[in-house]
C-alpha positions as CSV (number, residue, x, y, z in Angstrom):
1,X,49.1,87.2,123.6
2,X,49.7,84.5,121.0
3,X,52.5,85.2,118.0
4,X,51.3,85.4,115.3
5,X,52.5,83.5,112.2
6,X,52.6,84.6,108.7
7,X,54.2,82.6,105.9
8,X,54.8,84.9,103.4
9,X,54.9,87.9,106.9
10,X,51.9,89.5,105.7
11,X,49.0,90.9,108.1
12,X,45.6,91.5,107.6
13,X,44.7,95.4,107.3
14,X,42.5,95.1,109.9
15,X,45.5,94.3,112.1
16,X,47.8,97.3,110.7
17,X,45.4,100.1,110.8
18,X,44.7,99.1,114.9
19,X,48.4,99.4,115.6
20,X,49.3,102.2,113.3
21,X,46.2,104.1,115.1
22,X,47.3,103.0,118.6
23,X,51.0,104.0,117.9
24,X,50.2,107.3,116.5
25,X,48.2,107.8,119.8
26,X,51.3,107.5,121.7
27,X,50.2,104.2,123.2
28,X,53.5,102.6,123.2
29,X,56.8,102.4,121.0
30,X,57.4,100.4,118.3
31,X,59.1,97.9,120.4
32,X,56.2,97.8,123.0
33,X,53.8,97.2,119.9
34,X,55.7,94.7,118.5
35,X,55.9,92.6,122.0
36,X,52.4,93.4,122.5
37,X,51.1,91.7,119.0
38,X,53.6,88.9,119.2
39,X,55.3,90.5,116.0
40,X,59.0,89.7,115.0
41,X,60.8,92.9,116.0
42,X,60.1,96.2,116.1
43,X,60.9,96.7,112.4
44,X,57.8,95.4,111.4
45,X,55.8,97.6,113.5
46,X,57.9,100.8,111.6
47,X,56.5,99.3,108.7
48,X,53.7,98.5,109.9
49,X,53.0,102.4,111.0
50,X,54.7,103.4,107.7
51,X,52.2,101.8,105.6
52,X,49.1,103.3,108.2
53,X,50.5,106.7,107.2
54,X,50.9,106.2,103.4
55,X,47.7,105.1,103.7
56,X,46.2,108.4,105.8
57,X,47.9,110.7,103.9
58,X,46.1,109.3,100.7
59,X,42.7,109.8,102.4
60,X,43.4,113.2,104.0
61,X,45.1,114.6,100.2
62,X,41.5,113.2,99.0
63,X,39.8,115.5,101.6
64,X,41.7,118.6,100.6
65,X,40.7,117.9,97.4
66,X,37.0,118.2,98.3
67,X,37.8,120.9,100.6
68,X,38.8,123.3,97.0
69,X,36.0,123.1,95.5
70,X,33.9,124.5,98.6
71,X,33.1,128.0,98.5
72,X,34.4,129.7,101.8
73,X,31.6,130.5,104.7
74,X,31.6,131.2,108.4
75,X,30.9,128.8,110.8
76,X,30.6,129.7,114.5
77,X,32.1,127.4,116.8
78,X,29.0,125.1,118.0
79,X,28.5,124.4,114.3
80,X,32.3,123.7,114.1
81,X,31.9,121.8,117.0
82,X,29.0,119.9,115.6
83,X,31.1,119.3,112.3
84,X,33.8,117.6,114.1
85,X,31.8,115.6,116.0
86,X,30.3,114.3,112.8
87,X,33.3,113.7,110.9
88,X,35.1,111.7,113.6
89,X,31.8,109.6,113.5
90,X,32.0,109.5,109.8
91,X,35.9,108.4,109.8
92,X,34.9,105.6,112.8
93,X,32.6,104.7,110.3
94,X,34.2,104.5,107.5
95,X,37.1,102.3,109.5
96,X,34.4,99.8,110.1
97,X,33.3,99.4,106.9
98,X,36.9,98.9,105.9
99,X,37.3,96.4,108.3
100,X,34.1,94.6,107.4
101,X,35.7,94.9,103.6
102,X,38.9,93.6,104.9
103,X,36.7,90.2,106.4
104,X,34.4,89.5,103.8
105,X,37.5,89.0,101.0
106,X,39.0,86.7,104.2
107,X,36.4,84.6,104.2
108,X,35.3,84.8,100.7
109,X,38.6,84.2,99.2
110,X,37.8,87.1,96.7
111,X,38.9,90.6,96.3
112,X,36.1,93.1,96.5
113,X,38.2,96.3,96.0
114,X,38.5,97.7,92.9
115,X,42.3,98.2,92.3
116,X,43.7,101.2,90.9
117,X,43.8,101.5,87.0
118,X,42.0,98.7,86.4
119,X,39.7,98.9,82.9
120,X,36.1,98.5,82.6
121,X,34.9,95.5,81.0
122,X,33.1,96.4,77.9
């Protein structure tokens, strides 16, 4: 695979969720990922995977969140089953968009995110 070169040694998110995911799967090491992306040294993979958790643990603290404010009920285990199904499709889902998020500002040349604490324009 070709290296890839970064001026300023940053990567597209696109790029660092794929290896964070693939390293948390037990794919390979961070070496192994580093060699296998043409990255510097294994460092930047750490940081790399670093970053992908920070980043996961945000999400999942949003979920729990969410998850307070439901009352409790029983759910047998095809419905359980069922629910899981759907929120790994919803969380595949929701990676894409991010990645077709993480494009568009590519090729735009704009940011389309909101950023945190930003004010509304009156």
């Amino acid at each position: 695979m070709k290296k890839i070169k970064k001026g300023n040694r940053r990567y597209p998110n696109t790029l660092k969720r794929k290896i964070g995911q693939e390293y948390l799967d037990g794919q390979y090491s961070y070496a192994v990922g580093a060699e296998t992306y043409g990255l510097k040294d294994r460092d930047v993979v750490k940081e790399i995977v670093k970053w992908y958790k920070k980043n996961l643990e945000l999400s999942e603290m949003d979920e729990e969140k969410a998850d307070k404010n439901l009352p409790e009920t029983d759910v047998s285990s095809d419905q359980l089953k069922g629910l899981e199904s759907e929120l790994k499709a919803a969380r595949m889902k929701i990676a894409g968009l991010e990645t077709m998020i993480d494009q568009a500002e590519q090729s735009l040349g704009i940011e389309i995110r909101k950023k945190s604490g930003t004010k509304q324009s009156k």
